[in-house]
C-alpha positions in Angstrom: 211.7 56.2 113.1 215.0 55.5 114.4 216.6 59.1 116.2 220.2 60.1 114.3 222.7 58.9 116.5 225.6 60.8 116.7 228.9 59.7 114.6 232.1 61.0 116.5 234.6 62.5 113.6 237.5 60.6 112.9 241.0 61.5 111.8 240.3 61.4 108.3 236.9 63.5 108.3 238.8 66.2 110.3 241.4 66.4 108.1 239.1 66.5 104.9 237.1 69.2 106.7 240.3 71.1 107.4 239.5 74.7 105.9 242.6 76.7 104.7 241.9 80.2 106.1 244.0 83.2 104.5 244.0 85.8 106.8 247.4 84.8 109.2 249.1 85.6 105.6 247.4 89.1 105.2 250.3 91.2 106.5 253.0 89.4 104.9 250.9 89.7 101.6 249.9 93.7 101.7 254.1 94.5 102.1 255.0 92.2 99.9 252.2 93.1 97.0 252.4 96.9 98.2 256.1 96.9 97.3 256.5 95.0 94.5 253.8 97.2 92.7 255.1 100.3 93.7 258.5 99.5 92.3 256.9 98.3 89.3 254.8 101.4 89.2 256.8 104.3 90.5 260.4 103.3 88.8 258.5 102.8 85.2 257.5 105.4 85.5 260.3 107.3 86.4 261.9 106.0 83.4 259.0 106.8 81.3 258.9 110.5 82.7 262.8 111.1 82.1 263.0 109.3 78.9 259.2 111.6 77.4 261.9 114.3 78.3 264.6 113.4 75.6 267.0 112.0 78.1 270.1 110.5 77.3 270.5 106.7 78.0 272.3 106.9 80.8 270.4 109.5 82.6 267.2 107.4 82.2 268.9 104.0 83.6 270.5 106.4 86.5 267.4 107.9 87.4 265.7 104.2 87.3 268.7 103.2 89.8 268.1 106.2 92.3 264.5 105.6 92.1 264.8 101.7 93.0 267.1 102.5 96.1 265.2 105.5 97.4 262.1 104.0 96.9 263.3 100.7 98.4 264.9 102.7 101.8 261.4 104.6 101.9 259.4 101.6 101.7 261.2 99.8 104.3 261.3 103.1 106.3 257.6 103.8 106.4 256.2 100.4 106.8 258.6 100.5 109.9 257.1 103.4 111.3 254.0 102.0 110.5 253.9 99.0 112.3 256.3 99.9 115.1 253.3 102.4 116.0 251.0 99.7 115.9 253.2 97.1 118.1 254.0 100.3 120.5 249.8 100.5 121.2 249.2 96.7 121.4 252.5 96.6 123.8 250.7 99.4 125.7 247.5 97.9 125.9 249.0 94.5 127.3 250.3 96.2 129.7 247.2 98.3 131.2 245.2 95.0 130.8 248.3 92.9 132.7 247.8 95.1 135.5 244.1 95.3 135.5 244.5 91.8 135.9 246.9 92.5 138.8 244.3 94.5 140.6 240.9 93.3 139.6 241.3 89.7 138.4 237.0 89.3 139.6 236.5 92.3 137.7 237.9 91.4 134.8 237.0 87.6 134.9 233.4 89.6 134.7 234.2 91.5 131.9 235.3 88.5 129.2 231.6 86.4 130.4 230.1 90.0 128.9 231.8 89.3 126.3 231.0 85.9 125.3 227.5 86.5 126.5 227.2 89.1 123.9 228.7 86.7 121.4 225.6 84.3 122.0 227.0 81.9 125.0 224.3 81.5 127.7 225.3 83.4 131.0 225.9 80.3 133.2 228.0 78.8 130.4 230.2 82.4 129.2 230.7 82.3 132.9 232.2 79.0 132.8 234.2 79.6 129.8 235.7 82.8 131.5 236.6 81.2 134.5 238.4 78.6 132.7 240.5 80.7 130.2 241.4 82.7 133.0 242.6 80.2 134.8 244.7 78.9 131.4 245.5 82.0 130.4 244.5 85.1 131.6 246.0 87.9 129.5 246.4 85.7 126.3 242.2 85.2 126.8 241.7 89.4 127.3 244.3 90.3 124.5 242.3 88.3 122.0 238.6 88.4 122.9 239.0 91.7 124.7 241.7 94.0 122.5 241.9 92.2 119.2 245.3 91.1 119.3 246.4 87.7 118.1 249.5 86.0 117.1 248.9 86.1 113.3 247.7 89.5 113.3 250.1 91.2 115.6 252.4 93.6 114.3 256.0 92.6 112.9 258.2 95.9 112.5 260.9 94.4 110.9 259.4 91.7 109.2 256.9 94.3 107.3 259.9 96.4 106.9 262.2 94.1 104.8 259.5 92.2 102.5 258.6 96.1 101.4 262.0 97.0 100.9 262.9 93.3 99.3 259.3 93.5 97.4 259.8 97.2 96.2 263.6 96.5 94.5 262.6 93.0 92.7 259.4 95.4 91.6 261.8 98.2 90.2 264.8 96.1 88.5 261.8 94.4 86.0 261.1 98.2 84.5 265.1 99.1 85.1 266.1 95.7 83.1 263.8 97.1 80.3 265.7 99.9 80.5 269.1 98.3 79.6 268.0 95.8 76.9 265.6 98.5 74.8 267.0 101.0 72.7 266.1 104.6 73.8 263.3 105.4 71.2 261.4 102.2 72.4 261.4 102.8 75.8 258.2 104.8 75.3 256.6 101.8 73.8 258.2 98.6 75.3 258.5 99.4 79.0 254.8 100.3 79.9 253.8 97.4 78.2 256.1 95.3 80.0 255.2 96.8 83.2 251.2 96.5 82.6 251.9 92.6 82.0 254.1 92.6 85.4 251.3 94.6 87.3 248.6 92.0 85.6 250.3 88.9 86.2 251.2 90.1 90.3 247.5 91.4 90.3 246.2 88.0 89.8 248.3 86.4 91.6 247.8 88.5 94.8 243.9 88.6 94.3 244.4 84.4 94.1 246.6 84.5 97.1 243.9 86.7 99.3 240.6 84.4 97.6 239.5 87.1 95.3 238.7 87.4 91.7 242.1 87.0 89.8 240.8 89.2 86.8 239.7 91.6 89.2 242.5 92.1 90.7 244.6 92.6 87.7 242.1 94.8 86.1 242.5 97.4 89.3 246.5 97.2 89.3 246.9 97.8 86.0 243.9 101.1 85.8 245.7 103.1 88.5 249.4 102.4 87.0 248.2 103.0 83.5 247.0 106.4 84.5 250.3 106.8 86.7 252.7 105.9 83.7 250.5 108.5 81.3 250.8 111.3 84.1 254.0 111.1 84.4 254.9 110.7 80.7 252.5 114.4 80.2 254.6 115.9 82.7 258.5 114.9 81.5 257.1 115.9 77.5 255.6 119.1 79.0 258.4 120.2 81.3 261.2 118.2 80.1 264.5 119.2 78.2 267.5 117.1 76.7 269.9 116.1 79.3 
């Protein structure tokens, strides 16, 4: 019996092999599907809350307006505080480990072959390896293996900050537009059932995006924002007045 002999891969098995990974496009796609779905979400039902209440036209398509742009600011706003936190601790973590490595470069050179001999590398060979990124990059090597940080992962203030506020407002102007083109006594009627097919479509489309079950995904969105839209429709009937 003739041993396997070993086929080197060429350009074109490589590239067929090539897997398309999803996860350097997981922040980008939380702002941008967080936003778009609370604008969907909250603004409908805004409108649906002030027009259960016997609202005038125009106090329903203001309130929809106020509610894109404060939602909007408040989105951007608190995914900036967000994230800035988290860049704030990676920047302060890169630091303590840059001077660790300042100060005990043997030490630490120690500390990533535990690490790779934990992750199943023999202990002459994760000493190898250690010795070698070090010597490529030292801190790059730490911040990834050691801390967690990467470049795809790393936190993006102001990035994460304008695809929520840009997200939120093209969200909110689906369930304003409805707002404008139905007449007042259909607005009960027409704009959640605009808003549920928005939600399912951006659902799917998100769960698709991230590898998931499409149906699933549209399923979950639309649940919670049913039951938001209802709430908020009991509350303006309950405690609402003509404007």
């Amino acid at each position: 019996m003739c041993a396997d002999k070993y086929v080197p891969m060429t350009k074109h098995s490589a590239e067929h092999h090539k897997e398309h990974h999803r996860i350097h496009r997981s922040g980008q796609l939380r702002a941008a599907v967080l936003g778009a779905n609370d604008g969907i979400v909250s603004t409908a039902s805004l409108i649906i809350g002030v027009a259960a209440a016997e609202a005038s036209r125009g106090s329903i398509i203001l309130a929809g307006a106020a509610g894109l742009v404060a939602g909007a600011m408040s989105m951007a706003a608190g995914e900036y505080v967000s994230v800035k936190s988290q860049e704030d601790t990676e920047r302060a973590d890169l630091d303590m480990e840059r001077e660790a490595l300042l100060n005990n470069r043997d030490e630490e050179e120690k500390e990533l072959a535990a690490i790779y001999h934990r992750r199943g590398l023999d202990q002459a060979l994760a000493n190898e390896v250690a010795r070698q990124l070090m010597e490529h990059d030292a801190l790059g090597a730490h911040a990834r293996d050691e801390i967690g940080i990467t470049d795809e992962l790393s936190a993006h203030p102001i990035q994460a900050a304008l695809w929520s506020a840009v997200a939120f407002s093209i969200g909110a102007a689906a369930p304003l537009l409805g707002a404008f083109v139905f007449s007042t006594s259909h607005l009960l009627i027409y704009v959640p059932v605009l808003t549920l097919l928005l939600l399912a479509i951006l659902g799917g489309i998100a769960a698709r995006a991230g590898g998931a079950n499409p149906v699933r995904g549209a399923l979950r969105v639309c649940f919670w924002s049913m039951l938001a839209m209802g709430l908020t429709a009991a509350v303006g009937k309950i405690f609402g007045f003509a404007v």
